[in-house]
C-alpha positions, 0 to 999 in steps of 0.5 A: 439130540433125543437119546434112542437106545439100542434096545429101543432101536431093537424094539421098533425093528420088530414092530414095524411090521405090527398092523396100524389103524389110520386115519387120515384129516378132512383135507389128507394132510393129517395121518394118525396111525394106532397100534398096539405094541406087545399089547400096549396101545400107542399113536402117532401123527404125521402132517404132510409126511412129515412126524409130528408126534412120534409113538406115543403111549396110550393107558391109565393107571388105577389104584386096587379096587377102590382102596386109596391110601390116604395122600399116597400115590406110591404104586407097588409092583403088584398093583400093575395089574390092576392098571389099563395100560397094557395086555390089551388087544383090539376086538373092534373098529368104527369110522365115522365121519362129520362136517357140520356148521354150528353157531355159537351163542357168543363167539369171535366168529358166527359160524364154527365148522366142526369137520372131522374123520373119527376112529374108535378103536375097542381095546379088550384087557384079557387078563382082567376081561375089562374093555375100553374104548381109545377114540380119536378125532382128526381135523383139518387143524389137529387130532384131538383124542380120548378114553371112553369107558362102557358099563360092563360086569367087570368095569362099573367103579374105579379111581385113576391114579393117574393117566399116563398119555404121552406126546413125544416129539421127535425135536427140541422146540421153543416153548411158551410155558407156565409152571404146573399148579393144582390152584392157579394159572396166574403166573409168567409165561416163559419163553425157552426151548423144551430141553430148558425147562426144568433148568428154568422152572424153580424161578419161573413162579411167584407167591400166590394165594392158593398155590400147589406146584407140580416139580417140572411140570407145565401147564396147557394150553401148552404153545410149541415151535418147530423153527427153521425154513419150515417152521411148525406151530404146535398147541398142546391143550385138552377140551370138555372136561367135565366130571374130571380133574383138569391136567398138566404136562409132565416134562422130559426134556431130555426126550422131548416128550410130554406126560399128562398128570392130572390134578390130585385130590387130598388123597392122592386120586386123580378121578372116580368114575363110574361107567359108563363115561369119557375122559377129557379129549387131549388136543394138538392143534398143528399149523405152518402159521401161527395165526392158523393156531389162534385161528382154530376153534377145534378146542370148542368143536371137542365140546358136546352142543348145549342142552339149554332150550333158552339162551336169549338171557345171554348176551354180550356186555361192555362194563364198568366197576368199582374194582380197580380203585380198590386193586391199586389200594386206593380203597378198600372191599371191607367196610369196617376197622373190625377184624373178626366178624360173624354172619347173622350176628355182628351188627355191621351197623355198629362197626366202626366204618373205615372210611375207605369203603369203595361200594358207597351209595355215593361212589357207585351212583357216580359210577352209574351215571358215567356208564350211563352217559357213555353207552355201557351195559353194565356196572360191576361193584365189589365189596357190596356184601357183609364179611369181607373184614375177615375174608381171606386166609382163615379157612373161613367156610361161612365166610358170605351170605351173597345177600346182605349188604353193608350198610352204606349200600342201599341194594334197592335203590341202586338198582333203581337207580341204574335201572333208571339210567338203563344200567344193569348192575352186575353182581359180585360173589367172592367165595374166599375158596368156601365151595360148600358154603356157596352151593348152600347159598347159591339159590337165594342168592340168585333170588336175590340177583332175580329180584332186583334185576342182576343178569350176571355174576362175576364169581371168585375162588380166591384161597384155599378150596373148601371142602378142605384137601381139594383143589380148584383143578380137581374133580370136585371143584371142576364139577362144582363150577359147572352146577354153579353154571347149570344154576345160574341158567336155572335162573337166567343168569350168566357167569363170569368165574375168577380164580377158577379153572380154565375154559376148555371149550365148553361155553358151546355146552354151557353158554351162560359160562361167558368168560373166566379169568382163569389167568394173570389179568390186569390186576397183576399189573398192580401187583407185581407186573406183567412183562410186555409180551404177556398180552402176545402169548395169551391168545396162544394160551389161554384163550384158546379154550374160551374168553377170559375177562382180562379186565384192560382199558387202564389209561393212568398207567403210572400209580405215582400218580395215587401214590407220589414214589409208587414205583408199579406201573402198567407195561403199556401204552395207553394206546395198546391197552385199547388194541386189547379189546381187538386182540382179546376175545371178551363178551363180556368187556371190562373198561376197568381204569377209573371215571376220573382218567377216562375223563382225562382222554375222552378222545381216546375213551371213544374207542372202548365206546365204539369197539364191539363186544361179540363178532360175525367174524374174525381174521388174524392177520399177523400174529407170532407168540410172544412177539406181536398179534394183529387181529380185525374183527366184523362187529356182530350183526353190523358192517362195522369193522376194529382192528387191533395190533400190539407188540412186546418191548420191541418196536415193531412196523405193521402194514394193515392190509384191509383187503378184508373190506367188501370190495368197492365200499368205502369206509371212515377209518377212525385210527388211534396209534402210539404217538412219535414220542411214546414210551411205556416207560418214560410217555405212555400216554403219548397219542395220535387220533386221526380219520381217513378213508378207506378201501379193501384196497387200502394199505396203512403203515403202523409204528409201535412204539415198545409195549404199544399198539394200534386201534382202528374203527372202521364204519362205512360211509353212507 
């Protein structure tokens, strides 16, 4: 039970009588209440009566002046004073109010609604004459808020060392969580309640390239459940950030309650600002059914519309790569046996090749010409470019040029040579973590992706972040990914980025920034595993700020195949790994296993063919986080309709009700399901592909075998 102490109890006593500012959702079933405390600014959130959030503080700490000491975020007594979090006192109010219908340029649905009731209350600090503004946002899915700062005589620069907004909920709750980290989100989610965190933390990460953990924190999207006969689903997250660090949740289990601490630099500052500007809105989506949270698009809603004037570069694209041969070790990125090479000195040409060089004229032609036969856009190839010999952990700043490539990698004709068979070659911009160096390299390189006909770029931030004491969360680094976009439109190039930081929605503001990693994808299946239930807590996660090139579609999922005693394996069915392109938003769509087991299962194969990369609409069936997701989406400018379920490593029954049809159509459904014997483990590629005619009125029952799933296409019958 959460601790109240009697001084406490005092407290809240003698301010219950304080005047509060309301304000209530679209719908009246949200109530956020504002007030100040002794001149501390706190809110809290009701839904249906009910407290959601209790009195939370409001504020941000800020260093002296602009005086950091180097690496130190030790706070003295008499530097409170410098801090917006207290002495405050309201000198002004605004309302307003929006109900707009938006379209985005990809997305899981063609029309976002963004309807909101807004309260901007002005704060004025005496002591110190300095006045903020604290702005708030209530939907009909959630409150969403944040810190504006206007230019004036006695508030032009400063440095947060930290912002100390809290969520205090009044429960201990399920949690779904990863630990905190300045560098890297791709670890295992853990499922326990809030009070277990810090119990389970320590053994909750692994090893990764770059890593700079934060001591009982978590990282957002945070995913919550209240159970019980009223269960309530909770998302803590935050949307557009922008020119500021990205954050993560400092943990008090013992309250209930959760802190924002943002990502430092080497310093130990958290942001440098200059009025006027605004803060990253801090979001909690709230809902009685978890489908409704996978369902929200207030994240995206958060974000400011595009300023671009041309988006009809940016389209959805279904790829191939020369990628996954090299992730399990059957071929390598670097083309020689040399291990420390210079750029614009060491003459490749003379190197001693290795002879497992993936992005050979050879190979990549082969790859060319099965895209091509089987519908796709695009051919994604790694390791085309010189300095991959010594690319990582050196703290190499001129680690690549992005425009030589190896010498068995003829860029001219390839091109050609996918032109000619109506492929695009994607390009590939690993950093090795070297930022500076790629803004240096940035324009020619895409010249280069201009002149021989590349419209999307997969980039990578594998490493430690240079300029050096930066981190891929801080606020340099997150500005740096967004020059790169606003670069990249400059020459009608889209941007998939690895190893960066997570979508917070702005793809509505930056639409050529189509998808990120940003999380463990499927190449961690190769490294050290993912659990079953990875791919049914993601949708609650990390999705819920954008899409994520998760990079599925593996159907030899048993490396003892490559590697006779290898004992790695993918935790999946064949068949769920083609749910996931229904259950996973991905415009920009991978099929990443290799031509040789696709030609193994062409019937199965047809699915990835079939299945659409961009929607008109999307409905979430059933979902519960970490248990099972079922989603069906309406393909983008078709009557076509897919369908995906999946599960974790327990079996589970779904009845599909396709109710979501037009009435009084009928349709060809095209199902594929696990088969009676499948396993992951023993008989994963253990599969049953039959066609039935359907209805809105149709019913179809579903068995999922453990870490299986099941895919459906459906076109109407002419």
């Amino acid at each position: 039970m959460k601790k109240i102490t009697v001084g406490a109890l005092l407290l809240s006593m003698m301010f219950t009588g304080v005047k509060a500012q309301s304000l209530k959702s679209p719908d009246g079933k949200f109530e956020m209440n504002f007030q100040l405390k002794e001149g501390v600014p706190y809110y809290n959130l009701k839904y249906n009566g009910a407290v959601v959030v209790e009195d939370s503080k409001l504020g941000l700490r800020l260093f002296k002046d602009t005086a950091i000491k180097f690496a130190s975020e030790i706070a003295k007594p008499e530097d409170a004073k410098y801090d917006l979090n207290n002495g405050f006192a309201k000198t002004d109010e605004k309302r307003d109010s929006k109900n707009e219908t938006w379209q985005p340029v990809l997305g899981e649905k063609k029309n976002y609604i963004n309807h909101y009731n807004e309260l901007a209350v002005t704060l004025n600090q005496a002591s110190t004459d300095r006045s903020i503004v604290v702005k708030f946002r209530l939907f009909n899915d959630g409150l969403g808020f944040r810190y504006e700062f206007p230019q004036q005589k006695n508030l032009n620069y400063f440095v947060i060392r930290e912002e100390d907004s809290e969520i205090d909920f009044p429960t201990d709750m399920k949690a779904w969580w990863m630990v905190a980290d300045y560098d890297s989100q791709e670890y295992q989610y853990q499922e326990t309640k809030v009070s277990e965190i810090p119990a389970k933390w320590d053994k909750a990460f692994d090893a990764n390239a770059s890593q700079s953990l934060v001591k009982n924190a978590v990282q957002s999207p945070l995913m919550l459940k209240k159970e019980g006969k009223e269960p309530l689903y909770i998302n803590v997250a935050e949307a557009a950030v922008l020119d500021y660090p990205a954050s993560h949740l400092e943990v008090d289990a013992q309250n209930f309650k959760f802190k924002t601490h943002l990502t430092a630099d080497r310093q130990g500052a958290k942001g440098y600002i200059q009025t006027p500007s605004v803060t990253p809105w801090r979001t909690i989506i709230v809902a009685p059914k978890a489908e409704q949270v996978m369902d929200s698009k207030m994240i995206f809603n958060l974000n400011e519309p595009t300023k671009y004037t041309d988006t009809s570069y940016i389209h959805p694209t279904k790829y191939m790569g020369v990628w996954w041969e090299m992730i399990i070790g059957k071929s390598q990125w670097a083309y020689s046996t040399a291990e420390n090479v210079h750029l614009g000195k060491t003459d490749f040409a003379k190197l001693t090749p290795n002879g497992k060089h993936a992005a050979n004229n050879t190979k990549v032609k082969e790859y060319i010409d099965f895209a091509a036969e089987n519908g796709f856009q695009g051919l994604l190839i790694e390791g085309w470019n010189v300095g991959w010999e010594d690319w990582f952990g050196h703290s190499k700043e001129f680690v690549f040029d992005f425009i030589t490539p190896y010498p068995d990698f003829d860029i001219k004709m390839l091109n050609e040579y996918a032109h000619s068979k109506g492929i695009k070659l994607i390009m590939h911009h690993e950093t090795s973590g070297s930022a500076t160096n790629y803004e240096r390299w940035a324009d020619k390189a895409f010249q280069t992706m201009n002149k021989y006909g590349y419209d999307a770029v997969k980039t990578g931030y594998v490493g430690d972040i240079i300029p050096r004491g930066e981190h891929h969360y801080s606020q340099w680094t997150i500005n740096h990914y967004y020059r790169i976009a606003e670069k990249a439109n400059d020459y009608k190039i889209m941007v998939n980025s690895h190893e960066s930081v997570r979508p917070t929605g702005e793809s509505r503001t930056y639409p050529n920034y189509i998808s990120a990693e940003a999380a463990r994808g499927t190449e961690y299946e190769a490294f050290g595993g993912n659990k079953p239930d990875h791919q049914t807590v993601l949708p609650f996660t990390r999705w819920m700020g954008g899409s994520m090139d998760y990079t599925p579609g593996i159907f030899q999922t048993k490396l003892d195949y490559y590697f006779p005693g290898d004992n790695r394996f993918v935790k999946t069915t064949l068949v769920k790994q083609l749910a996931l392109y229904v259950t996973m938003y991905m415009p920009l769509q991978m099929a990443a296993d290799l031509p040789e087991n696709y030609k193994k299962h062409m019937d199965a194969f047809q699915f990835i063919k079939d299945v659409a990369a961009d929607w008109d609409d999307t409905k979430i069936l059933s979902a519960e986080p970490g248990d099972y997701v079922v989603t069906a989406r309406k393909a983008k400018g078709t009557e076509n309709w897919f369908v995906g379920g999946i599960t974790d490593e327990n079996k589970r029954e779904y009845t599909v009700d396709f109710s979501f049809l037009d009435k009084g159509k009928k349709y060809e459904a095209t199902i594929y399901e696990d088969g009676k014997d499948a396993d992951y483990i023993d008989n994963p590629q253990s599969y049953n592909i039959y066609k039935k005619e359907i209805t809105s009125k149709s019913k179809i029952n579903f068995k999922m075998v453990r870490s299986g799933g099941f895919a459906v296409s459906i076109k109407p019958v002419k």
